[in-house]
C-alpha positions in Angstrom: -10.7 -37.0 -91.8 -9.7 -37.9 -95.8 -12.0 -35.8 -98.4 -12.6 -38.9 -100.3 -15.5 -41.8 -99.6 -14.8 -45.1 -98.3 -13.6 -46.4 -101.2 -11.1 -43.6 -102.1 -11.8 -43.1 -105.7 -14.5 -40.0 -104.9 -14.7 -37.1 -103.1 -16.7 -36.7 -100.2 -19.4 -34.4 -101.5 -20.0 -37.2 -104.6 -20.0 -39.9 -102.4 -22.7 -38.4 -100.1 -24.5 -37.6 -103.2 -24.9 -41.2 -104.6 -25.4 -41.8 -101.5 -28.8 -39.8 -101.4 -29.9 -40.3 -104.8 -29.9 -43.7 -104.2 -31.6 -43.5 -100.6 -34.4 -41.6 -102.4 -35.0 -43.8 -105.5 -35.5 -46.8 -102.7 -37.6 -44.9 -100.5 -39.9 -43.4 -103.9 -40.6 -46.9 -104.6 -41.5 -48.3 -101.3 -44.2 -45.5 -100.6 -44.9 -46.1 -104.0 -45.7 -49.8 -102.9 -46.8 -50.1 -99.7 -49.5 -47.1 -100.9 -50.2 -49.8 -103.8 -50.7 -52.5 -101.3 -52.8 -50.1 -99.2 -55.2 -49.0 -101.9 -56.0 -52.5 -102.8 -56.1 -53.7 -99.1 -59.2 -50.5 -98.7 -60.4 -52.3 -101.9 -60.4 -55.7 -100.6 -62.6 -54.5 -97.0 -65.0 -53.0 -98.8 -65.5 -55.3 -101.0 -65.4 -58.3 -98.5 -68.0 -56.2 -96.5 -70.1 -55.0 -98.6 -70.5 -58.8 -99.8 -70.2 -61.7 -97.5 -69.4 -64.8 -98.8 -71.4 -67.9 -98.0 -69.0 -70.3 -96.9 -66.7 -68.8 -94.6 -67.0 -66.5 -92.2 -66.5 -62.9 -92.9 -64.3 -61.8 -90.1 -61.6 -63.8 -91.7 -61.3 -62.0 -95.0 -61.9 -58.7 -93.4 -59.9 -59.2 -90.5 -56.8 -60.5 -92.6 -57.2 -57.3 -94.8 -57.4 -55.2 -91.6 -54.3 -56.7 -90.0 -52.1 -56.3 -93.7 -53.3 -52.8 -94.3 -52.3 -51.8 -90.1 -48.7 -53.5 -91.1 -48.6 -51.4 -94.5 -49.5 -48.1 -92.7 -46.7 -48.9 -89.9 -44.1 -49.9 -92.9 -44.9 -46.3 -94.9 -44.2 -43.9 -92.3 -40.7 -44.4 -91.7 -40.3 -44.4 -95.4 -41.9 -40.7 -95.7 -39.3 -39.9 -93.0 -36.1 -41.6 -94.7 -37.3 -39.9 -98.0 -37.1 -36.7 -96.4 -34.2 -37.1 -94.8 -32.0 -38.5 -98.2 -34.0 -35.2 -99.7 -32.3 -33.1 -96.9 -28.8 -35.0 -97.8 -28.9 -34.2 -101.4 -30.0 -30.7 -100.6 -26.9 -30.6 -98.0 -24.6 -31.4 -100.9 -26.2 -28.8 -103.4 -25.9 -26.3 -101.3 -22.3 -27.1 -100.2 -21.5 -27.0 -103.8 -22.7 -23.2 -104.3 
C-alpha cells in the first residue's frame, strides 16, 4: 500500500483528513436542514390543526405534513451517524499525528 491518496500528490494522513472535514461540513448542513424542514413541518400540523380550513378537507394538509416530517426524521438519522463517524475520522488522523 503507497502512503499517498489516490491521486498521488498527498500523503495518506492529509488525504483522509480532507476527506473528513469535508464529510462533516456536508453532514453539519443536512441536519442543519432536515431539522429546518422538521421545525417548520411541527409548525405546519399545528397550525393546520388547530385551524381547519373551510374548503378542503383537513386530513390532507395534516396528513401531507405528517408523511414529509416521517421522511425528514428517517433522512436525519443516518446523518447524525455519518457525522459522527467523519468526527471519529478526523479524530483518527489527529491522533495518528501526535
Amino acid at each position: 500500500m503507497s502512503g499517498t491518496c489516490c491521486c498521488g500528490w498527498c500523503p495518506l494522513g492529509k488525504g483522509t483528513l480532507a476527506i473528513g472535514i469535508f464529510y462533516i461540513i456536508v453532514h453539519f448542513h443536512s441536519i442543519v436542514e432536515n431539522g429546518t424542514k422538521i421545525i417548520s413541518l411541527i409548525g405546519t400540523i399545528y397550525y393546520s390543526n388547530a385551524q381547519p380550513a373551510l374548503n378542503s378537507p383537513q386530513g390532507d394538509t395534516a396528513s401531507s405534513a405528517k408523511e414529509q416530517l416521517a421522511q425528514h426524521l428517517v433522512l436525519i438519522i443516518p446523518g447524525v451517524v455519518s457525522l459522527i463517524l467523519s468526527c471519529v475520522m478526523v479524530h483518527g488522523y489527529r491522533m495518528k499525528s501526535m
